[in-house]
C-alpha positions as CSV (number, residue, x, y, z in Angstrom):
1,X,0.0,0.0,0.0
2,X,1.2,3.3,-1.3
3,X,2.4,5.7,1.8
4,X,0.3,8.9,1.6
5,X,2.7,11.9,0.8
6,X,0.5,14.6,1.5
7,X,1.5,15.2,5.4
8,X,5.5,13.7,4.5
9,X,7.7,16.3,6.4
10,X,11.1,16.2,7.8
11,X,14.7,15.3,5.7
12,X,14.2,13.5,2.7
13,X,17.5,12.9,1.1
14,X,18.4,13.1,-2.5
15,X,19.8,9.9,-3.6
16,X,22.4,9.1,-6.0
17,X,22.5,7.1,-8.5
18,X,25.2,4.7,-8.0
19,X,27.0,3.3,-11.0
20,X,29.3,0.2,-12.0
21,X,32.9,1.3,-14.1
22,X,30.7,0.2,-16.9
23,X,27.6,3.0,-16.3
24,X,24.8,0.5,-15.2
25,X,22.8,1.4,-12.0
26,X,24.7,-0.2,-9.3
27,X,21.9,-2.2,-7.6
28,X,24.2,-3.2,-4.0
29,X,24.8,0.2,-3.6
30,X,21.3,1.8,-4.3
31,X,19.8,-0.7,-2.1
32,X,22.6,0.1,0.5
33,X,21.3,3.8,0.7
34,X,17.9,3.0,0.8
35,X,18.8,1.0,4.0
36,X,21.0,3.7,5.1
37,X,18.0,6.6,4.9
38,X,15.7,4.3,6.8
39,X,18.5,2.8,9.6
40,X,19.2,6.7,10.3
41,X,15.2,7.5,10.8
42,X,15.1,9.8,7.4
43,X,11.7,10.5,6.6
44,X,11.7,8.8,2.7
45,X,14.0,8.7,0.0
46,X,13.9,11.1,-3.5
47,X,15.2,8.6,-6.6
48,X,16.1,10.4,-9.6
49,X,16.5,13.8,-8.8
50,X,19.5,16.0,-10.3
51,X,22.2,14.4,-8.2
52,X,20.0,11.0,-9.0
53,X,21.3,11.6,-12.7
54,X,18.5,11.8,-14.6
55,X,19.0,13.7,-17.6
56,X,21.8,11.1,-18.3
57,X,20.0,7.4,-17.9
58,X,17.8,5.9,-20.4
59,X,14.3,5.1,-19.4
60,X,14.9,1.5,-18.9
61,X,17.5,2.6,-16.1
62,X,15.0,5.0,-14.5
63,X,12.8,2.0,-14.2
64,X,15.4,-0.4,-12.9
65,X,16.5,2.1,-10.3
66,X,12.9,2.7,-9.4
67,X,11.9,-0.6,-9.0
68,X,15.1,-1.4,-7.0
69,X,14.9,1.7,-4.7
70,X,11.3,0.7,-4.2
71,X,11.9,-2.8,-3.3
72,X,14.8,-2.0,-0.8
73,X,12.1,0.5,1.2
74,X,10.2,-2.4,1.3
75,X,7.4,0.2,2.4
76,X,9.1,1.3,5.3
77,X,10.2,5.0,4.2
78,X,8.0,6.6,1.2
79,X,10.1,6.8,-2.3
80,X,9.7,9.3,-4.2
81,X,10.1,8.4,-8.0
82,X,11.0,11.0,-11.3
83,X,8.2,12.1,-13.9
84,X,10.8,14.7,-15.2
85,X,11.6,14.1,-19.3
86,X,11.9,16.3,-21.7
87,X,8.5,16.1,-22.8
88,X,5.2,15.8,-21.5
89,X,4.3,12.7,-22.7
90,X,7.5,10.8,-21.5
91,X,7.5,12.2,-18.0
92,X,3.5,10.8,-17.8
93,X,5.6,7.2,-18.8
94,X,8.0,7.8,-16.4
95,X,4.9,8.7,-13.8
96,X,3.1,5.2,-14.6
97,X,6.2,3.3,-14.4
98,X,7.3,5.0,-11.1
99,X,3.8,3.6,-9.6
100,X,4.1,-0.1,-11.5
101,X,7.8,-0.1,-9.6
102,X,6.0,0.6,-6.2
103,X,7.5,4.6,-5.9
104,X,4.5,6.4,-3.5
105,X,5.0,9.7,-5.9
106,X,7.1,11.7,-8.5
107,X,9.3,14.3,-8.3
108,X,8.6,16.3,-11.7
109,X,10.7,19.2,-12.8
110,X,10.1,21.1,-16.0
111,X,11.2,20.2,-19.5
112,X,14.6,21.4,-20.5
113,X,15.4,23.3,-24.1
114,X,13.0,26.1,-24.5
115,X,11.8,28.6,-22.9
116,X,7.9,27.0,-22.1
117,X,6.3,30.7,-20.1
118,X,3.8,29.8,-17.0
119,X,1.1,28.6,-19.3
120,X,2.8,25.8,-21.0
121,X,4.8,25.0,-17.4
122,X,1.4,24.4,-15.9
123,X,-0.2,22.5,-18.4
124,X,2.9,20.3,-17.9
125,X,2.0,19.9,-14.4
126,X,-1.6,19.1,-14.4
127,X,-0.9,16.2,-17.2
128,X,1.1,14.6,-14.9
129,X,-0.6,14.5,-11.9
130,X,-3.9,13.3,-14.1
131,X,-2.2,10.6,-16.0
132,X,0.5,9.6,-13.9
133,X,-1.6,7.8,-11.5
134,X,0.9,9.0,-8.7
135,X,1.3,12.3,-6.3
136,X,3.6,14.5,-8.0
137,X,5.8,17.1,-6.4
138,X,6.6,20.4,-8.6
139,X,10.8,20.6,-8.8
140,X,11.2,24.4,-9.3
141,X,14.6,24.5,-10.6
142,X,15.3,27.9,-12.6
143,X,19.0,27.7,-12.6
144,X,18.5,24.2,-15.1
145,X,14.9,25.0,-16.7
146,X,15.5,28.8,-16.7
147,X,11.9,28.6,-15.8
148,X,12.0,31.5,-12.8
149,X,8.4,31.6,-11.5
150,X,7.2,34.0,-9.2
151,X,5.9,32.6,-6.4
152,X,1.8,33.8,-7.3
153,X,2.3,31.7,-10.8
154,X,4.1,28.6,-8.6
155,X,0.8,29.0,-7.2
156,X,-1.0,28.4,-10.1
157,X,0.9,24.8,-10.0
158,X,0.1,24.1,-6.2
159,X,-3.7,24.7,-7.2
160,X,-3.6,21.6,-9.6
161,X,-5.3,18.3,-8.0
162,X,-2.5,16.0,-7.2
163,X,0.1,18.0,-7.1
164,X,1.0,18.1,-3.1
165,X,4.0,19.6,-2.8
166,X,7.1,21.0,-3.9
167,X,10.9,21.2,-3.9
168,X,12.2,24.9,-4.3
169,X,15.8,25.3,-5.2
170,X,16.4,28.8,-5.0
171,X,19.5,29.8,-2.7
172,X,17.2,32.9,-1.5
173,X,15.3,32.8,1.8
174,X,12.8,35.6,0.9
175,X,11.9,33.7,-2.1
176,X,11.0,30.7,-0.3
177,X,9.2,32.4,2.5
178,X,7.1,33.9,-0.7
179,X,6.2,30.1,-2.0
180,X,5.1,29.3,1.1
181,X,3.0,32.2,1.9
182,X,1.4,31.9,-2.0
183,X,1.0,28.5,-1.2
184,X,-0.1,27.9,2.3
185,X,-3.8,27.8,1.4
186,X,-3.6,24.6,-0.9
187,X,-1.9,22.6,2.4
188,X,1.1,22.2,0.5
189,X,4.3,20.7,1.4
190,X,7.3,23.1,0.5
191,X,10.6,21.6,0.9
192,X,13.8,23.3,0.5
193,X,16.9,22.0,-1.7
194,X,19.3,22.5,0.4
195,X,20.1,21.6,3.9
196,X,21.7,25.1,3.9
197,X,18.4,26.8,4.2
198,X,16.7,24.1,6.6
199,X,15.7,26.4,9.5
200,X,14.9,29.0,7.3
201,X,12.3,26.3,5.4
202,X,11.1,25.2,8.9
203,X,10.3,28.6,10.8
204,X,8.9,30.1,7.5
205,X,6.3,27.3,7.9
206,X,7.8,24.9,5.5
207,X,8.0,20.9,5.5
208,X,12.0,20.3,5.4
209,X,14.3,19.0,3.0
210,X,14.9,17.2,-0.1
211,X,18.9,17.3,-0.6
212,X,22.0,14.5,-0.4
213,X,23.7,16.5,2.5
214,X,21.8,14.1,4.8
215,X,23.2,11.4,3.5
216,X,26.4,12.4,4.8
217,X,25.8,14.1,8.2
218,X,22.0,12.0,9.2
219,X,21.7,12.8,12.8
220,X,22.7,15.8,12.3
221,X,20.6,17.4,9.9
222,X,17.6,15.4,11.3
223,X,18.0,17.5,14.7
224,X,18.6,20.4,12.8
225,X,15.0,19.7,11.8
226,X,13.8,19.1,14.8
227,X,15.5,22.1,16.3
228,X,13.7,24.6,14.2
229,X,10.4,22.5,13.9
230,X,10.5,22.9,17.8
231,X,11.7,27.0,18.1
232,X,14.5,26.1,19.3
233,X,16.2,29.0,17.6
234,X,19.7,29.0,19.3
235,X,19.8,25.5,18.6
236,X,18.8,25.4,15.0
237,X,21.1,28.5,14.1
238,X,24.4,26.4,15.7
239,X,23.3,23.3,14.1
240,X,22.8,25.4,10.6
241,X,25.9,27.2,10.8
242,X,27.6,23.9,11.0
243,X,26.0,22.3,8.3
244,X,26.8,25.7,5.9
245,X,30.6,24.5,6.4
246,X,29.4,21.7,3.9
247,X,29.6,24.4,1.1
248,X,32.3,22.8,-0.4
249,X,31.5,19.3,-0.3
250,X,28.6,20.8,-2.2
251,X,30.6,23.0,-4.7
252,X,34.3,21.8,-4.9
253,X,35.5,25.1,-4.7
254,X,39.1,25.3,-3.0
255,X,38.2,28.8,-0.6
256,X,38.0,28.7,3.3
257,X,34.3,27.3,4.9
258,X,33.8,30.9,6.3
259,X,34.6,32.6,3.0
260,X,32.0,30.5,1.0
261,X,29.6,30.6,4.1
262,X,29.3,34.4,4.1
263,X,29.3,34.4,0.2
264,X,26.0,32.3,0.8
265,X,24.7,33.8,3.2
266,X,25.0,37.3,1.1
267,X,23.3,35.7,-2.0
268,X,20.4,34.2,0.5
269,X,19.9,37.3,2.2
270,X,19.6,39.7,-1.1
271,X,16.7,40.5,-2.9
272,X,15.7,37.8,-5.3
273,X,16.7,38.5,-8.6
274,X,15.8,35.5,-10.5
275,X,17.9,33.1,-12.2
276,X,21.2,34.4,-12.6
277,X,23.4,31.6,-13.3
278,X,23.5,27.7,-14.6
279,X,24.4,25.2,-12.1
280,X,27.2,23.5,-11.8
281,X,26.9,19.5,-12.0
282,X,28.1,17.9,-8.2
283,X,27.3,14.5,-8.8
284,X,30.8,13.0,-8.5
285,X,31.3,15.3,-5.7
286,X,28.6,13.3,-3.9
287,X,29.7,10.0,-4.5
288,X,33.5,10.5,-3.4
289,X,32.1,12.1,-0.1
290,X,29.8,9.1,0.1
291,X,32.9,6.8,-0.9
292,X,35.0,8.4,1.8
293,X,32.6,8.3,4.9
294,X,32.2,4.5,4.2
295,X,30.1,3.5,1.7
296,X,30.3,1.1,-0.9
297,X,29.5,3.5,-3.7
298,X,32.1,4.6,-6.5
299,X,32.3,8.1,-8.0
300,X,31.5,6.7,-11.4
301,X,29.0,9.5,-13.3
302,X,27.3,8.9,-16.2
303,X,28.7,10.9,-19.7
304,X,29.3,13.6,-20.0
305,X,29.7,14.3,-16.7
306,X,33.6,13.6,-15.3
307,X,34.3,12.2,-12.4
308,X,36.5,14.1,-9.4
309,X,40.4,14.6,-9.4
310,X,42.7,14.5,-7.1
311,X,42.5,18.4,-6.8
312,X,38.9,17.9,-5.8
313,X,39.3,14.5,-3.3
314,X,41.5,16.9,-1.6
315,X,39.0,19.8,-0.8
316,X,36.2,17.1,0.0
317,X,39.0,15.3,2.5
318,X,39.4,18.7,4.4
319,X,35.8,19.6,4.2
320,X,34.6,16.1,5.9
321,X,37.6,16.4,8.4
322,X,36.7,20.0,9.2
323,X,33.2,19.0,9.4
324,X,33.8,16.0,12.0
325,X,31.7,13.7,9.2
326,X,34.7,11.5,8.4
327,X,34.7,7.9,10.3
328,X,37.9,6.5,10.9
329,X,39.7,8.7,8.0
330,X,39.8,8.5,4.3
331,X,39.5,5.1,2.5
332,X,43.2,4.2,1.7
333,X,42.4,3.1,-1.8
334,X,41.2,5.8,-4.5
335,X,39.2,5.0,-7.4
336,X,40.0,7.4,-10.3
């Protein structure tokens, strides 16, 4: 029986897709994280998302990871599938199959390429969540779609049946307090994408989290949670200043934790401007962290994506050590 998304709160992490040399989904280590989300009391599991890989895997890998993620949960945490394609009709394919594989909902972002305007965006939207069969949470990702909503037309969205909720990756905390605000009528759950902006999500009335950072550092971005779902401000804020030193696991940029943190905090302070700039991919970034806290992942990516050098092993190595999120200290062996 299908968990019902529409009161999921709390840190839902981001998975990876883990990959053999070769560039098939690794099915040992998906199932590993799965079991890892629900031994650390995560509240579900997102399959599929950017760091999941998407654009990259064909949709018989999108089903195989689905169905494997799916059966790992074993209905214990909800999994949260993709609907997101290129076109309307393929992400409605990759809805059905997401339900067939035993996912509770979709993740759906907007197609890539052109530029669709708010009508088209929400069309997109509502042919999902009628076709698909499955909940669907809106992925508003402007710095990949170049979509940049306002927050009245992501409203628009939140007022389509079946649509429950939503993951907002904007690094702006005014811009998220506006989706919640625009939204808070239709019940729906807004969850930031990154742990960076956590307590910010929470006190502004938010539902959490859908990022990999909790996949690193469980406990402590589930109290961080907890902490601002509670008003326990002092706490939260020390908890979130904390987890902000994980900006260059995140980025791979070789500058001092404080440097990047008040560069961050300046950008998610300012006046939202819109989309301002493509993202950079951090998928490999991801894995090698993953790889160096313990587990049995490898940093292969999917072309044409490139996996990390030693440059970059380096800077996650002092940003886990700084962090306190290493175990026992690097892996000795190092998979290029």
């Amino acid at each position: 029986m299908a968990a019902d998304v529409t009161s999921l709160e709390g840190v839902v992490p981001i998975l990876p897709t883990p990959l053999t040399a070769g560039g098939s989904p690794d099915e040992r280590g998906l199932r590993h994280l799965v079991d890892h989300c629900v031994s650390e009391g995560l509240d579900g599991a997102v399959v599929l998302g950017s760091n999941g890989e998407f654009p990259y895997l064909d949709f018989a890998a999108k089903r195989s990871v689905m169905e494997v993620a799916a059966d790992a949960a074993g209905g214990r945490i909800p999994v949260i599938g993709t609907a997101s394609a290129h076109g309307t009709d393929e992400a409605i394919a990759l809805a059905r199959a997401a339900g067939e594989a035993g996912c509770d909902a979709v993740m759906a972002a907007l197609p890539l390429y052109f530029d669709l305007g708010v009508e088209a965006a929400v069309a997109h939207m509502d042919a999902i969540a009628r076709e698909g069969g499955l909940p669907v949470f809106y992925y508003h990702f402007p710095d990949v779609t170049g979509l940049a909503l306002s927050a009245a037309e992501i409203a628009r969205i939140a007022a389509i049946p079946g649509v429950v909720g939503a993951k907002i990756t904007v690094t702006n905390e005014g811009f998220l307090r506006d989706v919640i605000r625009a939204t808070s009528s239709q019940g729906w759950r807004v969850f930031t994408g990154t742990s960076f902006l956590l307590q910010a999500c929470v006190q502004a009335g938010g539902a959490g989290v859908f990022c990999p950072l909790p996949l690193l550092a469980p406990r402590e971005i589930r109290d961080l949670h907890v902490a601002s779902k509670t008003g326990d401000t002092e706490r939260a804020s020390e908890i979130q200043a904390h987890v902000r030193r994980a900006i260059p696991v995140m980025s791979g940029i070789d500058a001092p934790a404080e440097i990047l943190v008040q560069g961050f905090e300046a950008v998610a302070s300012a006046e939202y401007q819109g989309s301002v700039a493509r993202s950079q991919a951090t998928h490999a970034l991801v894995k090698e962290a993953l790889r160096l806290c313990g587990h049995p992942i490898e940093p292969h990516v999917r072309r044409p994506l490139v996996a990390v050098g030693e440059s970059e092993r380096k800077i996650l190595v002092r940003a886990l050590t700084d962090l306190g999120w290493l175990p026992d200290g690097p892996p000795s062996t190092w998979v290029d």
